[in-house]
N, C-alpha and C positions, 0 to 999 in steps of 0.2 A: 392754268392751274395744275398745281403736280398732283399727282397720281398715283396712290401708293399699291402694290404689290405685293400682292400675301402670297407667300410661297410654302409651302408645306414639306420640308425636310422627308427625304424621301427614306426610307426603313433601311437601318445595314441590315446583309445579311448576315444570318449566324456561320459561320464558318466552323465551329466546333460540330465533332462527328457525333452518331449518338451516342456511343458510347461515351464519351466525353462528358453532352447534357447528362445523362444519368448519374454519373459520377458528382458532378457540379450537385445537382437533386439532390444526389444523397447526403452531400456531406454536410450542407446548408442545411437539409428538413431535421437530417439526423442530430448534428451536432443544436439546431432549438430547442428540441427534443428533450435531452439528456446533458445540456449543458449544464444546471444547476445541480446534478446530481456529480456530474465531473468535478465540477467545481468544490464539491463538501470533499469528496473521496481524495481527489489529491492535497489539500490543503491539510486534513489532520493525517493523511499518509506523510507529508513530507515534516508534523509534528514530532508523529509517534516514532520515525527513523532514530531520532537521537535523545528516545526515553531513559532511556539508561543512564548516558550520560546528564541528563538534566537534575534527572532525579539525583543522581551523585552530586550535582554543584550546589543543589537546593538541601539536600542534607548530608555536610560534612561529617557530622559528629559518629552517620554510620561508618567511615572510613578507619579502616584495621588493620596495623601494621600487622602481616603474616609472622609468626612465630612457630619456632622449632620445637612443636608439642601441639597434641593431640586436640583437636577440637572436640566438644561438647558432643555428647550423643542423644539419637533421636528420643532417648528412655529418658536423659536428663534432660532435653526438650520440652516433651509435654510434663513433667512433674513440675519446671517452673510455671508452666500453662495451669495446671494442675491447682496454685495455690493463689493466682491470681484471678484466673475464674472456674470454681470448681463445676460451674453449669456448663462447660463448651469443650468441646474435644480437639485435637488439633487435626486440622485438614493437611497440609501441606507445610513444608520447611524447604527453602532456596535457600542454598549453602552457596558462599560466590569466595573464591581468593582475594582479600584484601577488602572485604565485606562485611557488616553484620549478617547476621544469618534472619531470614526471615521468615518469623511463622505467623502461618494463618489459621484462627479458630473460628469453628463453627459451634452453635448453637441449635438446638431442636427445631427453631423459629428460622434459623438464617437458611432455609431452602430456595431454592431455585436461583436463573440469573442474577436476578438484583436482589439476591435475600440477605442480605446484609454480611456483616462478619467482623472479626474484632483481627489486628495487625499489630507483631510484636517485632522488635528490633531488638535482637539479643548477640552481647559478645562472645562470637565464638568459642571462645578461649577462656573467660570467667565466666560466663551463665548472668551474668550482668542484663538486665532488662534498660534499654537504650532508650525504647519509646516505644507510648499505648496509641493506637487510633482505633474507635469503635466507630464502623458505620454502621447507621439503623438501615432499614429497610429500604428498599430504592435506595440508596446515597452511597453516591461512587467517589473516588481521587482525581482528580485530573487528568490525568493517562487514561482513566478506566472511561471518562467521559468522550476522549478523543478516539477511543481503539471503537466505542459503542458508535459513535458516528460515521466513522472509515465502515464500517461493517454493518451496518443499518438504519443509517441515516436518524437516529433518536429515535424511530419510528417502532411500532410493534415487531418483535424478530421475525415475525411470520410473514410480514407484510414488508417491510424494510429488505431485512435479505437478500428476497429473489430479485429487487428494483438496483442492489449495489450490484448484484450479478449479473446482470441482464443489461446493464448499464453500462458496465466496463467491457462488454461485447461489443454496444455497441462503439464506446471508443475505440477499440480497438479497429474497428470497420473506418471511423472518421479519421485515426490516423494513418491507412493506407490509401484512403482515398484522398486527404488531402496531399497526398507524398506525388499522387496524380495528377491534381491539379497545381502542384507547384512546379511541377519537371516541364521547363522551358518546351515551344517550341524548337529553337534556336539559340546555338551556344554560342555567346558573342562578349564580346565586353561588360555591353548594356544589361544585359542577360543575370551575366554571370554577379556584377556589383547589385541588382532586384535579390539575387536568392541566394548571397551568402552576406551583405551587408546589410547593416541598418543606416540610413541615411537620416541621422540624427539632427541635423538642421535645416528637415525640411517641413511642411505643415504637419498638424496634429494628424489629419486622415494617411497622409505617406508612414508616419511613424509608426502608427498603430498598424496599419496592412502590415510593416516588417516585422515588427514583434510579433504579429501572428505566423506569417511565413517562416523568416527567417527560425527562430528560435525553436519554431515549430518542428522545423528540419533537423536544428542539432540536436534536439531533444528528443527524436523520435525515435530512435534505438535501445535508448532506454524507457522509454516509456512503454515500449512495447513490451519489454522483458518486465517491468511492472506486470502492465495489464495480464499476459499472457500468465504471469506466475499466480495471479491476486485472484482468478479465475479458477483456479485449483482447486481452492477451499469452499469456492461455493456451487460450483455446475458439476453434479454428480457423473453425467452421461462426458463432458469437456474433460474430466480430470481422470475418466477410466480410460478414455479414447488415445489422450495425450500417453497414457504408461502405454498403453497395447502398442501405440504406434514406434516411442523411442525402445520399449524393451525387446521388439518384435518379435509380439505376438503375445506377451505374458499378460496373464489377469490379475489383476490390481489385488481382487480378495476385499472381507469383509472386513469391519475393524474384527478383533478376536478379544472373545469377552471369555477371562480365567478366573478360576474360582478353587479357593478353599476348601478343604474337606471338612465339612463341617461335622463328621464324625469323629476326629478326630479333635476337638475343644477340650483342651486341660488335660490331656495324654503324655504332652511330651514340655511344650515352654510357654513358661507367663508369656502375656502379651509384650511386657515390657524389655522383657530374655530375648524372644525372638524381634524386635525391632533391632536390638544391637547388633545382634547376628547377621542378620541380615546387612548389617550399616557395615561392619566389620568384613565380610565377605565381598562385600562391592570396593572397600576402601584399599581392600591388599591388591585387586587386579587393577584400579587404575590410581597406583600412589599418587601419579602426577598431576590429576586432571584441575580444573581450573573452577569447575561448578559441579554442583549433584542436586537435585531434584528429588526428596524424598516424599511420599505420598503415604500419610500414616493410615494403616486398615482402623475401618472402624469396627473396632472390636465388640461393640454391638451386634453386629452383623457377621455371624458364623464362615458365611462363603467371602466374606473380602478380604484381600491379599495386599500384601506389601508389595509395593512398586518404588523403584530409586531408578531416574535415569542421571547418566553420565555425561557430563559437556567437558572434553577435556581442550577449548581453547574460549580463553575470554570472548564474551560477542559474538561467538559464531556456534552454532545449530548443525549444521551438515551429519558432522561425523560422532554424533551425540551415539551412546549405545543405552538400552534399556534394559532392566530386569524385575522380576517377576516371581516371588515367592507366596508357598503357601502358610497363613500364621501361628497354624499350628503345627505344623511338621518342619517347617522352614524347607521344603522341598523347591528346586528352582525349577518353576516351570521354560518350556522349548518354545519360545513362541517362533510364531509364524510370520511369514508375510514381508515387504520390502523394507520395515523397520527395522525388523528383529536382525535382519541381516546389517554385519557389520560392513562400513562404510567401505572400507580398503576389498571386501570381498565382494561387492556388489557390482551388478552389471554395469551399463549407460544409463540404461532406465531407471533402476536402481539408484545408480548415483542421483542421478540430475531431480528423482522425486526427493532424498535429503536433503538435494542443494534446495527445494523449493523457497524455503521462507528467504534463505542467507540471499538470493538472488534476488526475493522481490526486496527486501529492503536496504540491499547494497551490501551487505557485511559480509557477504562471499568475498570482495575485495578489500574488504579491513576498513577501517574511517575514511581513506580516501571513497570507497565505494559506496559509503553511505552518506558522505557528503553529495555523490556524483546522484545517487537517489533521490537529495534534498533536491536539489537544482531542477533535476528533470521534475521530480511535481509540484515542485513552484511555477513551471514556467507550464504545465500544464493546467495547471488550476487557473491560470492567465489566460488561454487558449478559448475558454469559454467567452469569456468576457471582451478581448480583443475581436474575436469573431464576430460575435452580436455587434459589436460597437461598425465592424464593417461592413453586416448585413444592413443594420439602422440606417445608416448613411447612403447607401447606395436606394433603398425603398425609400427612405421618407425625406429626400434630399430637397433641397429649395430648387422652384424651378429655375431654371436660366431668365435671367432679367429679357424683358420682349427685347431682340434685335429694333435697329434703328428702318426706319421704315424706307423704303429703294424706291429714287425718285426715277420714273418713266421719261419717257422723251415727252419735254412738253415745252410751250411758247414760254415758262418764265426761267427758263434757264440762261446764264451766260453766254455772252458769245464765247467761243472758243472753246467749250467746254470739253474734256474730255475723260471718259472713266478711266478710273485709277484702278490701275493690275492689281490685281491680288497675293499677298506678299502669302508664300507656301510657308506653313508653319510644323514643323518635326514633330512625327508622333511622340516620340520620348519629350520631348518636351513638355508634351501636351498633361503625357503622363505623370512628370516629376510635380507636375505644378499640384497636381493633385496629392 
């Protein structure tokens, strides 16, 4: 009678060093962690890259052929605000080259975050009112919903925030250590088609390991200059440290809060004298520029000042200049600090804290570099999900079917009988199959 033999597979050893396991540790515990929060951050990050343009394909009718004459000024701005709703003051006007112009009113009620606000689409050029949107309280636009989720996950700002900050650290840590675990032992053929192709006709678990690796790889240089940049706006201690270290040695400074004389109210120019002045003053030094930014003071409030900054190329932020008047003296204030300083005169540090936003969201290198944005956090918003799908599988895999049972030397075998060699089978092999 035969006689079966239970053999018990004997343990490989690990051959990875420790360093290695920790790396493996971390990027696995870290990336469960923080995958779902990668996941929201890249996905309306790689939305919000091409707001601009969406919002222009979604509304034509703002589109303005540039003409050879003066646009509207900030006095006749708020007077059309003025007659449309006499309860709300205007906040702000984005002027863009081949634009309507866009102001935004507030009301006594529309305080804070989400305290609503009324949006007016006006032509430059006749004072034509294009289009009303009143949002009540909480109620945002589309954009305003995707930028709130990239930057606090929907969640309370206080509590959201420091999780999108904290979060993108730690991607940051997952994409150098998986740059770790990707980089071959041995550079070979075999090697080299694992970590620069996708082997697209091979099982679902091969496919998805390569979209994780492969993609992970080409995507990781910019993903970095994401993270690293997107890190700025929320880690106080990451984004002093980062200017000290590129300016060598300079301190970053506080924002600087400038204020009106409020001795001086009804001395010298109405509110509405001094707004044009001011518009008129900024518009002769930079004829050319391509957007302006003006911030109307609320003349309610004695100490608040006119501010207009200047974007003199479409889509890009870098080399913006700002200024700073008092409302009733129209006096220009000197500000301070790595803003104030103009682009062309600024350090490294200087520079590269301007470049901040144009870099994270591509537009430092024009549409191509904001498409190249889109891609990288598409394919990182994947990165989560691919991963999981490769951790699942390897823990919760089906066992291996029982091998067939190994018959002993016994009286009921054949004559003649003799065991069959065992045919060697190629680790890659073994691998692909998988």
């Amino acid at each position: 009678m035969a006689t079966v033999n239970k053999t018990i597979p004997a343990k490989k050893k690990n051959k990875d060093s420790l360093f290695n396991r920790i790396n493996k540790w971390l990027h696995l515990w870290l990336g469960l962690i923080s995958g779902v929060i990668v996941l929201i951050v890249c996905i309306t990050g790689c939305i919000w890259v091409f707001n601009e343009e969406i919002t222009g394909l979604l509304e034509p009718e703002t589109k303005i052929e540039k003409q050879d004459k003066p646009v509207i000024t900030p006095s006749q701005l708020s007077a059309i605000a003025f007659k449309l709703y006499p309860e709300k003051i205007p906040s702000y006007a984005q002027y863009q080259q081949g634009r309507a112009i866009s102001l935004n009113l507030r009301g006594k009620k529309d305080e804070g975050r989400r305290g609503g606000g009324t949006s007016l689409k006006i032509n430059p050029y006749t004072g034509e009112v294009i289009s009303k949107v009143v949002h009540k309280k909480g109620e945002v636009d589309f954009f305003r919903f995707i930028l709130n989720g990239h930057r606090f996950l929907w969640l309370p700002y206080a509590i959201g925030r420091p999780i999108v900050n904290y979060g993108t650290m730690i991607f940051v840590v997952l994409l150098i250590t998986g740059l770790i675990w990707w980089y071959p032992k041995k550079w070979n053929k075999s090697t080299r088609d694992k970590s620069f192709k996708i082997k697209w006709g091979a099982s679902f678990k091969r496919v998805n390991l390569d979209l994780h690796n492969v993609l992970g790889f080409y995507s990781l240089i910019f993903l970095l200059f994401i993270a690293l940049t997107g890190m700025v706006y929320g880690i106080k201690w990451y984004s002093e440290g980062l200017y000290w270290v590129t300016s060598g040695g300079d301190k970053l400074g506080d924002f600087q809060r400038l204020e009106s004389d409020s001795l001086a109210v009804g001395k010298f120019y109405t509110p509405q004298k001094a707004m044009d002045l001011a518009w008129q003053k900024v518009i002769r030094r930079h004829p050319k520029s391509q957007g302006f930014y003006y911030n109307f003071p609320d003349t309610s409030k004695a100490k608040a000042t006119i501010n207009i900054t200047v974007y003199p190329n479409t889509g890009q932020f870098y080399n913006n200049q700002g200024y700073t008047f008092d409302q009733h003296t129209l006096k220009e204030f000197k500000r301070e600090g790595v803003y104030a300083i103009a682009y062309e005169e600024a350090g490294f540090g200087g520079k590269l804290r301007k470049m901040n936003y144009d870099i994270h969201v591509g537009s430092i290198l024009g549409f191509p570099g904001k498409v190249m944005a889109f891609l990288a956090s598409l394919i990182g918003a994947s990165l989560p999900i691919t991963g999981f799908l490769i951790w699942y599988g390897r823990k919760f895999k089906k066992k291996d079917a029982k091998k067939a049972p190994v018959l002993t030397e016994g009286d009921n075998k054949p004559a003649g009988f003799k065991p069959r060699a065992k045919i060697p089978v190629k680790v890659e092999e073994v691998i692909e199959q998988d």
